[in-house]
C-alpha positions in Angstrom: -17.2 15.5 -36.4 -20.3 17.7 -36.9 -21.6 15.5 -40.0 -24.2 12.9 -38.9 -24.0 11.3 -42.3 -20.7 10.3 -41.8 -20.4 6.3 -40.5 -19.8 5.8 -37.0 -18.8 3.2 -34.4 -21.0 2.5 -31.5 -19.7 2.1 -28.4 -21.3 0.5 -25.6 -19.4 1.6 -22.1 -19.6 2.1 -18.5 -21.4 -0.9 -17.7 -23.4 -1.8 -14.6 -21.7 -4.3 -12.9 -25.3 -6.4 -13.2 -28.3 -5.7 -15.0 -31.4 -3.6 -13.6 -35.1 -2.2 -14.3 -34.0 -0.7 -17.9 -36.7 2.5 -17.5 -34.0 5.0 -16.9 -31.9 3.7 -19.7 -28.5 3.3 -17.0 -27.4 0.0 -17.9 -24.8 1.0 -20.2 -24.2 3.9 -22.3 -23.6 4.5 -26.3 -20.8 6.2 -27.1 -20.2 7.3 -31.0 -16.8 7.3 -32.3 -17.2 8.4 -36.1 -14.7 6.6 -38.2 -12.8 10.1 -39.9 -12.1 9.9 -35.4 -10.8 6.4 -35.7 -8.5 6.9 -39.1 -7.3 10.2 -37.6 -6.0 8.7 -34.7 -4.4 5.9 -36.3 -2.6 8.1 -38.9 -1.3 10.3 -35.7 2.0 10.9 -34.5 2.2 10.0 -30.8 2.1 11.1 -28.2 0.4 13.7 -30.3 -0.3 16.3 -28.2 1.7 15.5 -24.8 4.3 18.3 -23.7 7.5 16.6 -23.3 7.7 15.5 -19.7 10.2 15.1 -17.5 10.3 12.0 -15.7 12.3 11.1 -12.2 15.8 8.8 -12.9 14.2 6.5 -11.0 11.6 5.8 -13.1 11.4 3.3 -15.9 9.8 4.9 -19.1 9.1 2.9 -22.0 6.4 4.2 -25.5 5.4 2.8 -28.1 4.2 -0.2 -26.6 1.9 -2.0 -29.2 -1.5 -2.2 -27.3 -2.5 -5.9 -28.4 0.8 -7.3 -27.1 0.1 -5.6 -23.2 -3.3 -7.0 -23.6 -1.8 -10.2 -24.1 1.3 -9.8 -21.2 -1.8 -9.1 -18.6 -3.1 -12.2 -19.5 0.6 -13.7 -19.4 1.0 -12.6 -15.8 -2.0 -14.1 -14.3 -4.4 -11.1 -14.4 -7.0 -12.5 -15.9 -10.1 -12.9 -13.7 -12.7 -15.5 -14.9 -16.1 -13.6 -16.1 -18.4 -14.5 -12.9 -21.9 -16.1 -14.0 -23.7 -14.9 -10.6 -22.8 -12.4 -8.4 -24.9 -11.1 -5.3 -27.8 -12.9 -6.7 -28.2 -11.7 -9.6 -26.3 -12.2 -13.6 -23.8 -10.3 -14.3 -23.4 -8.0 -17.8 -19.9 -7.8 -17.2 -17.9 -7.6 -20.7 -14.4 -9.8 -20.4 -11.8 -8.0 -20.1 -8.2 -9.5 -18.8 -7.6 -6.1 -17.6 -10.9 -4.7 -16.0 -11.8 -0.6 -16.6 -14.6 1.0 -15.8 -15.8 2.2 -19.1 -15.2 -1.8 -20.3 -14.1 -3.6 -23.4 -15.7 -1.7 -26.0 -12.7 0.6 -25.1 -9.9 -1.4 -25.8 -11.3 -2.9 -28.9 -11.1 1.0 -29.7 -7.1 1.8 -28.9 -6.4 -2.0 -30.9 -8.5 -0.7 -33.5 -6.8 2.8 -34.5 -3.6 1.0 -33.0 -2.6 4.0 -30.3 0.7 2.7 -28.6 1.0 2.4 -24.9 3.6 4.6 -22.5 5.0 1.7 -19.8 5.6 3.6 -16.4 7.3 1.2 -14.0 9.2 2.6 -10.4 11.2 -0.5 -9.0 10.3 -1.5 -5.1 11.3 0.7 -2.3 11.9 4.0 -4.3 9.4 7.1 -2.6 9.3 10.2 -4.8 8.7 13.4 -3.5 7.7 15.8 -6.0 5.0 14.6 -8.8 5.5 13.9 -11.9 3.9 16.2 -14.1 1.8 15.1 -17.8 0.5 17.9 -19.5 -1.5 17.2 -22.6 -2.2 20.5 -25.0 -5.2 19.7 -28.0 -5.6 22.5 -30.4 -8.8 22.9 -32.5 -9.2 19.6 -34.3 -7.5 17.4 -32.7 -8.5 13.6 -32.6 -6.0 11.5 -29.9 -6.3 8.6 -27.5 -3.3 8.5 -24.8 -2.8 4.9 -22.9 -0.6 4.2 -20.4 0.2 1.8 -17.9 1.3 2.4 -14.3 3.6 -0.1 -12.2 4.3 1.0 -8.8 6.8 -1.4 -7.1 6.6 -3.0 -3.5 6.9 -0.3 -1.2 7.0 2.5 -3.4 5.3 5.8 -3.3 5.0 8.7 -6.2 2.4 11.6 -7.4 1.7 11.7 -10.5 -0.4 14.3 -12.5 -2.5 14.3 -16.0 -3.9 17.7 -17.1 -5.9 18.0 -20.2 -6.6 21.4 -21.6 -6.1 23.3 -25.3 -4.3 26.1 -27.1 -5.6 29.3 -26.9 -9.1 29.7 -29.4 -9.2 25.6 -29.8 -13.0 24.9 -30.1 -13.4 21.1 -30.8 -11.9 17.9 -30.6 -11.8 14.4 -29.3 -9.8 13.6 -26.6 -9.4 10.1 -24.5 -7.3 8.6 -21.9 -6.9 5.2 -20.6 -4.7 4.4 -17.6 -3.8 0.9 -16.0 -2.5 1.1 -12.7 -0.7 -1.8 -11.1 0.0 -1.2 -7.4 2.4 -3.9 -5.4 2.6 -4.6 -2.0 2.7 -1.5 0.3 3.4 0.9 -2.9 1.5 4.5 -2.6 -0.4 6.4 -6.0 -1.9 9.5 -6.0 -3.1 10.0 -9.4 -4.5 13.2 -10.6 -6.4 14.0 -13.5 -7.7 17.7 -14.4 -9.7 18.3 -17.4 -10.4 21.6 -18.8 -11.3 21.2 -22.4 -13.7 23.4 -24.0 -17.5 22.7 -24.8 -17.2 21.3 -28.2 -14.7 18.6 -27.7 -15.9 14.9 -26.5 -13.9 13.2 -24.2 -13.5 9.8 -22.7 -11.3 9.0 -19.1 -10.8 5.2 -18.7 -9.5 4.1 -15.7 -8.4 0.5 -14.4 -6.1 -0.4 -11.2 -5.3 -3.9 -9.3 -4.2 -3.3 -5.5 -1.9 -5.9 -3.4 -2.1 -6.1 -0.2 -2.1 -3.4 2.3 -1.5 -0.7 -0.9 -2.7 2.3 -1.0 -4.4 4.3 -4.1 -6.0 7.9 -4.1 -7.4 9.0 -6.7 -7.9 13.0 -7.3 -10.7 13.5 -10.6 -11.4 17.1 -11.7 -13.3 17.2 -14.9 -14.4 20.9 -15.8 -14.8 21.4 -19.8 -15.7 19.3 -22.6 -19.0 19.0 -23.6 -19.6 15.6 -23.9 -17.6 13.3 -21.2 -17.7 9.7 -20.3 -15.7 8.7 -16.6 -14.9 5.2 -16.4 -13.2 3.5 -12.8 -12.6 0.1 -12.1 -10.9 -0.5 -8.7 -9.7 -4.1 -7.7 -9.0 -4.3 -4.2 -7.2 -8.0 -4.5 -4.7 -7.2 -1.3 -6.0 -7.4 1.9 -6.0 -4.1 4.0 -5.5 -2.1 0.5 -6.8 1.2 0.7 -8.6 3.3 -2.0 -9.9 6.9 -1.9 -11.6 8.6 -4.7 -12.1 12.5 -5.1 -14.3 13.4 -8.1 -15.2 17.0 -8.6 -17.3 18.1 -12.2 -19.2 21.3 -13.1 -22.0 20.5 -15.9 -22.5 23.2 -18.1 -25.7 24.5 -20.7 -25.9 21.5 -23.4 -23.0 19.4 -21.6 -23.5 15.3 -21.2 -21.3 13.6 -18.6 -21.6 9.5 -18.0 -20.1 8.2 -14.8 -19.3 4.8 -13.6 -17.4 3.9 -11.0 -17.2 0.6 -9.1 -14.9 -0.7 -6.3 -14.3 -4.3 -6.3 -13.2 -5.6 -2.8 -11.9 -9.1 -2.3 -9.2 -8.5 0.2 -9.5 -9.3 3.8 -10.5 -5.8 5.9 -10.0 -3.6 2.2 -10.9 -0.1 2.7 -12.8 2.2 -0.4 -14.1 5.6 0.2 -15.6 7.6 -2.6 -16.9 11.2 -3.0 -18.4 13.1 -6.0 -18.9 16.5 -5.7 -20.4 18.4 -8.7 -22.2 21.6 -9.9 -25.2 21.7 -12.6 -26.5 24.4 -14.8 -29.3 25.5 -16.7 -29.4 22.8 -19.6 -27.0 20.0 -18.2 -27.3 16.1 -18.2 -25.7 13.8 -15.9 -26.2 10.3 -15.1 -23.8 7.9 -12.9 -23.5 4.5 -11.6 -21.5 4.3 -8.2 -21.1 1.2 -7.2 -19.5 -0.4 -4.0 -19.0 -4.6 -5.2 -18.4 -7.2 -1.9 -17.3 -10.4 -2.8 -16.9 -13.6 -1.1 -13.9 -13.9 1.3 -13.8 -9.7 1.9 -14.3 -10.1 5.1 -14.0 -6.9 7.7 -14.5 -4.3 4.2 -15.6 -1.4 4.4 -16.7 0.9 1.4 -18.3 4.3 1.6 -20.4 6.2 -1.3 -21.4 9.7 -1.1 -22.5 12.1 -3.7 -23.2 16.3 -3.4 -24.6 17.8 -6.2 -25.4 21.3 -6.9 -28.6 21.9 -9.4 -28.6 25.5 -10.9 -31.6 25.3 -13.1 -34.9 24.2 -14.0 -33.8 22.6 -16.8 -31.4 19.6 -15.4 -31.4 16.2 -15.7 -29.8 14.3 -13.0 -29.5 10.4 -12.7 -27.7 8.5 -10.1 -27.7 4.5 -9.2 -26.0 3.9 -6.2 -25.7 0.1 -5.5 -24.1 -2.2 -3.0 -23.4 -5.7 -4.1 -22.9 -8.5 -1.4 -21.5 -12.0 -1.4 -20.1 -11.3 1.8 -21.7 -10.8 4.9 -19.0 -9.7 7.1 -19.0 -6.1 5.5 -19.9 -2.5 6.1 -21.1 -0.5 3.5 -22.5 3.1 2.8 -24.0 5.2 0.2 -25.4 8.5 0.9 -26.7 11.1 -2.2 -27.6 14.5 -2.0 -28.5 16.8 -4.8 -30.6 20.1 -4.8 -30.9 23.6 -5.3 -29.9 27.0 -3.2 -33.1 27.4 -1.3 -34.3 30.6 -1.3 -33.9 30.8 2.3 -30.1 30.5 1.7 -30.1 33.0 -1.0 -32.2 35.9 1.2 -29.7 35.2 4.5 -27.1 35.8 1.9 -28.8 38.9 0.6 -29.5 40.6 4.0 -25.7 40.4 4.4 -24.9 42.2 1.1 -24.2 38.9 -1.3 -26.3 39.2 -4.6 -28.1 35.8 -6.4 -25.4 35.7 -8.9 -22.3 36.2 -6.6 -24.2 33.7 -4.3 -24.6 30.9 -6.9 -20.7 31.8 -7.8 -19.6 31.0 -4.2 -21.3 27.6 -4.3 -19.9 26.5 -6.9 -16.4 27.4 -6.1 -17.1 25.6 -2.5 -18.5 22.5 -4.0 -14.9 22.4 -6.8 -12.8 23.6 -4.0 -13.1 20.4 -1.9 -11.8 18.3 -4.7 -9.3 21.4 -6.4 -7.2 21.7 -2.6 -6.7 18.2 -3.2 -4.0 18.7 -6.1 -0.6 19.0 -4.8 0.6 21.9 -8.4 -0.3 25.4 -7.4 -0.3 26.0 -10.9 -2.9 23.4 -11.9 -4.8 24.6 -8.9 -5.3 27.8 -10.5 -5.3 27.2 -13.7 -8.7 24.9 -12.7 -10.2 28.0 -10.6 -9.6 30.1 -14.1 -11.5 27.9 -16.0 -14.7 28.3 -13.3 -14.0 32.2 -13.8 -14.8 31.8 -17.5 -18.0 30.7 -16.6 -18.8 33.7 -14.6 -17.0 36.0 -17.2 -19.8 37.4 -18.5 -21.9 37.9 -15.4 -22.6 41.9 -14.8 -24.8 41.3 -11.4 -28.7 40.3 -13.4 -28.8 36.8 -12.4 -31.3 36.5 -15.3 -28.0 36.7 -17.2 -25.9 34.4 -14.9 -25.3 30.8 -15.4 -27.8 28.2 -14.4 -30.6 31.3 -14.5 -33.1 32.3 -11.7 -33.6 29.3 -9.2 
């Protein structure tokens, strides 16, 4: 993966939902995909690198499912929804997709491409299951996998369920993605959970996509830690009036790390509800840019969507872009973005020192605050700490000079 001579793919991904003032280059984003990637994945045995789960009786489980012929049983079902040619005055750069995601078409042409089979997760109506159901993926050094699946949750139903991505013990590099459908019926409850923790040298891709009937409800719990270069896609359809969708993303940028977010909530039913919150740390040397987007469209009357992003900047040296945007066909709507991003003042940092708290240990307890909101959110006390370990490696090699401590002197 480290040869540039070697031919690549270029992927264009998490699209804005319409185009803007190009300056800051946060239209879209390329995404290489060499094509040594591509073959590997194809030639893989998978799931490749999925511990075997184990999942409730209730639940239908079906893999292997070729990922052309589920493109084509979305269309089949009705999912399609025709590409819009103006929305909220202005035109749209929206890629078709039958299946909307928030990184966008580019992805799925990928997972046709190397062929990666789908894993069919289907609980019937009116089944509620208590404890979560647990996918743990394990990449050693090397590896080179894509992981789809699709998620049916039945009228009335309610489940947990949990992805965590991390490695084998010494694993360096690697390219790791994930793309998850999510089909939620009438009344049916999802809390999904994803937990990253790969390490610096492996890129990695999260693709997310979910339709919502009426009065469902989907949280969403997103805590990406490792990797060094990471691209978030989220698509949310709110079709079903008085659906409900609530979005937790926690992410700690680290020296020579790139991370590319999009996220945009659809709403279209009657009085739908969308709440997101992104809570992050930055240090010395990181890059971040994300698109958070709250989308109104005719006929959403009584919506209400609410945007709000915290970020933590330990560094000079950071680079930190965020468009937040509210698009409006519909008047009879309530929407919200608030952003706030800075660093410890050093009016913090001296109350904190006249009470015995060092820079270094100070900068250490911020972060952990700002991960915590999003970490206490994931229902696995193992998963819980096995996330706060992987903030203690950054901290590992701090001996109290905070010219030595991640994210440097503020």
């Amino acid at each position: 993966m480290s040869d540039n001579t070697q031919k690549k793919d270029i992927l264009k991904v998490n699209h804005l939902p319409v185009l803007t003032w190009y300056r800051d280059k946060l239209n879209d984003v390329e995404m290489e995909v060499s094509e040594a990637t591509i073959e590997a994945i194809a030639k893989a045995s998978h799931p490749a690198y999925l511990v075997k789960p184990q999942f409730p009786a209730e639940m239908k489980v079906t893999e292997g499912v070729s990922p052309a012929e589920l493109l084509k049983g979305y269309e089949a079902e009705g999912m399609e929804i025709k590409r819009e040619e103006y929305v909220a005055g202005k035109y749209p750069m929206y890629q078709e997709q039958v299946f909307p995601t928030g990184m966008g078409a580019d992805i799925d042409r990928l997972i046709v491409k190397t062929g990666v089979p789908a894993r069919v997760m289907e609980l019937p109506a009116n089944v509620k299951i208590k404890d979560p159901v647990y996918l743990h993926y394990t990449y050693p050094t090397g590896a080179e996998d894509i992981d789809t699946t699709l998620i049916r949750i039945g009228e009335g139903s309610e489940i947990t369920i949990i992805q965590y991505m991390d490695s084998e013990h010494g694993a360096t590099n690697g390219f790791a993605g994930t793309q998850t459908r999510v089909v939620l019926g009438k009344n049916a409850k999802l809390h999904l959970i994803k937990v990253q923790c790969l390490p610096g040298k492996f890129v990695y891709f999260n693709d997310m996509g979910c339709r919502m009937d009426d009065s469902s409800e989907f949280t969403y719990t997103e805590l990406s830690l490792g990797a060094g270069d990471s691209y978030l896609g989220t698509y949310i359809d709110q079709i079903g009036k008085e659906s409900k969708f609530r979005a937790d993303l926690g992410f700690v940028s680290t020296e020579g790390s790139m991370m590319d977010l999009n996220y945009t909530d659809v709403f279209r039913g009657v009085k739908s509800e969308g709440v997101m919150r992104f809570n992050g740390v930055m240090l010395e040397g990181s890059y971040k840019a994300s698109r958070e987007t709250l989308d109104f469209r005719k006929g959403a009357i009584g919506a209400v969507g609410d945007e709000e992003e915290n970020v933590l900047l330990l560094g000079k040296s950071v680079v930190n872009k965020t468009i937040p945007m509210i698009l409006g066909e519909e008047e009879k709507v309530n929407g919200r973005h608030a952003a706030s991003s800075g660093r410890i003042s050093d009016e913090m940092l001296f109350y904190m020192e006249t009470r015995g708290i060092d820079e270094c240990a100070a900068r250490e307890m911020m972060i952990r605050s700002n991960i915590s909101r999003v970490s206490r959110l994931i229902p696995n006390g193992e998963i819980r700490a096995a996330a706060e370990a992987y903030v203690d490696r950054i901290f590992s090699e701090c001996d109290g000079n905070c010219v030595t401590c991640p994210g440097g002197r503020h």
